[in-house]
C-alpha positions as CSV (number, residue, x, y, z in Angstrom):
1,X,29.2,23.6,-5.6
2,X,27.9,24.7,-2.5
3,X,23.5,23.8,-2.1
4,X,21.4,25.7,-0.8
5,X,21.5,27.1,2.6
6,X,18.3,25.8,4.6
7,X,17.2,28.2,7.6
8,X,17.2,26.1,11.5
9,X,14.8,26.9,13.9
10,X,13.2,25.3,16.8
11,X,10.1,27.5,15.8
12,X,9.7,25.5,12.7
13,X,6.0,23.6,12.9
14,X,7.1,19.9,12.5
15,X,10.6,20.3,12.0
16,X,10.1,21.4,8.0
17,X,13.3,22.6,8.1
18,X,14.8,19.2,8.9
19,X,12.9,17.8,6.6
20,X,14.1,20.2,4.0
21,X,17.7,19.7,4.6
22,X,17.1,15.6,3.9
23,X,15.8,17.0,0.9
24,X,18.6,19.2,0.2
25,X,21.3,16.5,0.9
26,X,19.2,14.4,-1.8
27,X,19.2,17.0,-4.7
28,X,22.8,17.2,-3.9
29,X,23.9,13.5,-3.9
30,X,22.1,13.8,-7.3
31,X,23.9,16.3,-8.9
32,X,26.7,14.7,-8.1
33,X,25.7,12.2,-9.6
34,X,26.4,9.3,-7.0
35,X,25.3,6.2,-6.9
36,X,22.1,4.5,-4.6
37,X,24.7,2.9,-2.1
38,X,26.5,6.7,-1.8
39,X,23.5,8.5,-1.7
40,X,22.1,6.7,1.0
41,X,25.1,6.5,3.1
42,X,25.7,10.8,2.7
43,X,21.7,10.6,3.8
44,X,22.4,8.6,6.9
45,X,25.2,11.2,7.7
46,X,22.5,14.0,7.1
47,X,19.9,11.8,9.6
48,X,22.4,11.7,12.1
49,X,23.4,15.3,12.2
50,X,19.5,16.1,12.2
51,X,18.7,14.1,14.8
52,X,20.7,15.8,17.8
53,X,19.2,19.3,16.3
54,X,15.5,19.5,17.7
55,X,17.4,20.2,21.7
56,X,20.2,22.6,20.5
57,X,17.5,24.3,18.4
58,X,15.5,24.7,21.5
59,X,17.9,27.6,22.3
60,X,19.8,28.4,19.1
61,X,18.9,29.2,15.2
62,X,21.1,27.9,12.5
63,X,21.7,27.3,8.5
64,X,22.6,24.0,6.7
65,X,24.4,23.2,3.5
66,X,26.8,21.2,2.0
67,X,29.7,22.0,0.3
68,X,30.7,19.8,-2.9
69,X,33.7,19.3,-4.8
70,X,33.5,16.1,-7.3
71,X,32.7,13.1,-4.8
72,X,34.2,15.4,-2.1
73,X,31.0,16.6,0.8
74,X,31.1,18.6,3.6
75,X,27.8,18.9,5.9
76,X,27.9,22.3,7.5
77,X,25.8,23.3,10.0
78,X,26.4,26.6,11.8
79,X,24.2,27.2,14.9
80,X,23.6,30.6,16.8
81,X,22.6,30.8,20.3
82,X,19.4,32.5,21.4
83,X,19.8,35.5,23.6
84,X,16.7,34.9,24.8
85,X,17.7,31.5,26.5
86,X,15.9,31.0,30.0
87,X,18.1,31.4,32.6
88,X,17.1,28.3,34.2
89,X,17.6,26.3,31.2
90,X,20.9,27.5,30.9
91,X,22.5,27.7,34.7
92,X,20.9,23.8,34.7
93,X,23.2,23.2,31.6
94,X,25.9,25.4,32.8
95,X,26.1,23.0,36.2
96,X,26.3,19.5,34.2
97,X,29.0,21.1,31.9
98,X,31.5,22.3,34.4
99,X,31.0,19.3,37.0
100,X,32.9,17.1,33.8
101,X,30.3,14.2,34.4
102,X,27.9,14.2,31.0
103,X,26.7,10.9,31.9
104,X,23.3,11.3,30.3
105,X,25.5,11.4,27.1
106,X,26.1,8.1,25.5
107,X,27.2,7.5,21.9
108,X,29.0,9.6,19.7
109,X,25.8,11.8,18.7
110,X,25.0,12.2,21.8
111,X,28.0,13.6,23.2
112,X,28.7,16.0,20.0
113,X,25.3,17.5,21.0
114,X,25.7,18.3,24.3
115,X,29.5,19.5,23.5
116,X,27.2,22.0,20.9
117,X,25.1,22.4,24.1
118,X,27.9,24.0,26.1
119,X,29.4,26.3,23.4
120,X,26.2,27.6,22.5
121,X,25.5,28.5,26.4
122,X,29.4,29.6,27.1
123,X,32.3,29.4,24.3
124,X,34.3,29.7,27.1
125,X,33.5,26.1,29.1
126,X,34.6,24.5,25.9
127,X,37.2,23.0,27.7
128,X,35.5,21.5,30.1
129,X,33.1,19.2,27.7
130,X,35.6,19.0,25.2
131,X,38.4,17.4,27.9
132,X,35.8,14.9,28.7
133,X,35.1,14.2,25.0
134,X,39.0,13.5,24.5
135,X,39.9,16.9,22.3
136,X,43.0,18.6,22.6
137,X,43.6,18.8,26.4
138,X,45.8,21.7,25.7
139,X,43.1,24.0,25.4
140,X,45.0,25.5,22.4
141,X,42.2,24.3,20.2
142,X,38.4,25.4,19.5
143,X,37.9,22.1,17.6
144,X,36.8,18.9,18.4
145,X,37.5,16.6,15.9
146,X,36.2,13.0,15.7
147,X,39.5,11.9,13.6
148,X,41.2,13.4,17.1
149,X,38.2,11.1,19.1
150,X,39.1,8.2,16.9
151,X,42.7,8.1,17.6
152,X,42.2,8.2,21.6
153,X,39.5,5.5,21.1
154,X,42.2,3.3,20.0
155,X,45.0,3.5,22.0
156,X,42.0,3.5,25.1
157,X,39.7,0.9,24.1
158,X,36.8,0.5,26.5
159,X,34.2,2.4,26.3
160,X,34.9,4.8,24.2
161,X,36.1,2.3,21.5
162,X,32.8,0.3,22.0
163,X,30.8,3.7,21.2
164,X,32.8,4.0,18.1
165,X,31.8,0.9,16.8
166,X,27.9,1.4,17.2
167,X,28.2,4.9,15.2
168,X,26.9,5.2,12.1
169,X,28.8,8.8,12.2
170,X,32.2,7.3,13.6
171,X,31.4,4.2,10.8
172,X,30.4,6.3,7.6
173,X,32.2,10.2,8.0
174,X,35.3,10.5,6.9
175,X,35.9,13.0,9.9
176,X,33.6,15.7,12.0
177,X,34.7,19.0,13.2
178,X,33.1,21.3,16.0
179,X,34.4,24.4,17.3
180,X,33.5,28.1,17.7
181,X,33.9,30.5,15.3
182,X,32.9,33.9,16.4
183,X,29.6,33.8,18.4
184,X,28.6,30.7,16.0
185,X,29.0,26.7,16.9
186,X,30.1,25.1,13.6
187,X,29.2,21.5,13.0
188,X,31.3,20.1,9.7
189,X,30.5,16.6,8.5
190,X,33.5,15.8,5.9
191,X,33.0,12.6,3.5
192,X,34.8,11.5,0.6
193,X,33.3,8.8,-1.7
């Protein structure tokens, strides 16, 4: 079953659309019929994901929905950038992304935002953010996958193992994918109950 698709827009007048896609995730833990403990735990997911949209959506537009298959949920959340982006804005985002050092970005969230950040501005740099975030260092994929973040957490430790065990994302979804398809940034937040 796939819900319906709600519309993303930094124009939106107190973030309705936001709101709508907590809403959305709800009707959809209900028809599948899942249980208080699940439903809250695939509504955390959906907080998550809709808290590091109000700055991409500053420069982008997007659509949310979630996919459904028995107790089987995946949070998509495609995002499109804005032609229209100042050129400040972007060069200023451009600089941070290609200098390797995305300080400002701590926690998992954080850094899945600003890796959005870059392949909204420049598909291209992907490699650059995606390096940093511990992808494949091959550049032979588009994806960043937080199964792929897990697995170098681990062997690492540190930090990066540390940020792991704060998230409520790297605690509660099963995986999360980013990557460029197209001109789009797709977000995909898989969970299995």
């Amino acid at each position: 079953m796939k819900s319906d698709i709600i519309k993303l827009s930094g124009d939106t007048k107190d973030n309705a659309s936001l709101k709508a896609v907590l809403s959305e995730t709800e009707k959809t833990a209900e028809y599948a019929e899942l249980d208080k403990k699940q439903e809250g735990r695939l509504r955390l997911l959906a907080e998550e994901l809709i808290s590091m949209l109000p700055e991409v959506l500053e420069f982008s537009s997007g659509e949310f929905w979630i996919d459904c298959s028995g107790k089987q949920f995946e949070m998509h959340t495609s995002l499109t950038p804005d032609v229209g982006i100042n050129s400040e804005k972007r060069d200023e985002l451009l600089k941070l992304s290609k200098s390797g050092k995305n300080a400002a970005a701590v926690g998992i969230m954080s850094k899945i935002r600003l890796a959005v950040t870059f392949m909204l501005l420049d598909p291209n740099i992907y490699q650059n953010s995606f390096m940093y975030l511990g992808a494949d260092p091959t550049g032979e994929s588009l994806v960043w996958t937080l199964d792929t973040f897990r697995k170098e957490a681990k062997e690492k430790k540190g930090e990066a193992w540390d940020e792991l065990e704060k998230s409520i994302i790297g605690n509660i979804a099963d995986d999360v994918l980013v990557g460029v398809e197209g001109k789009r940034v797709e977000i995909v937040v898989k969970k299995t109950f």
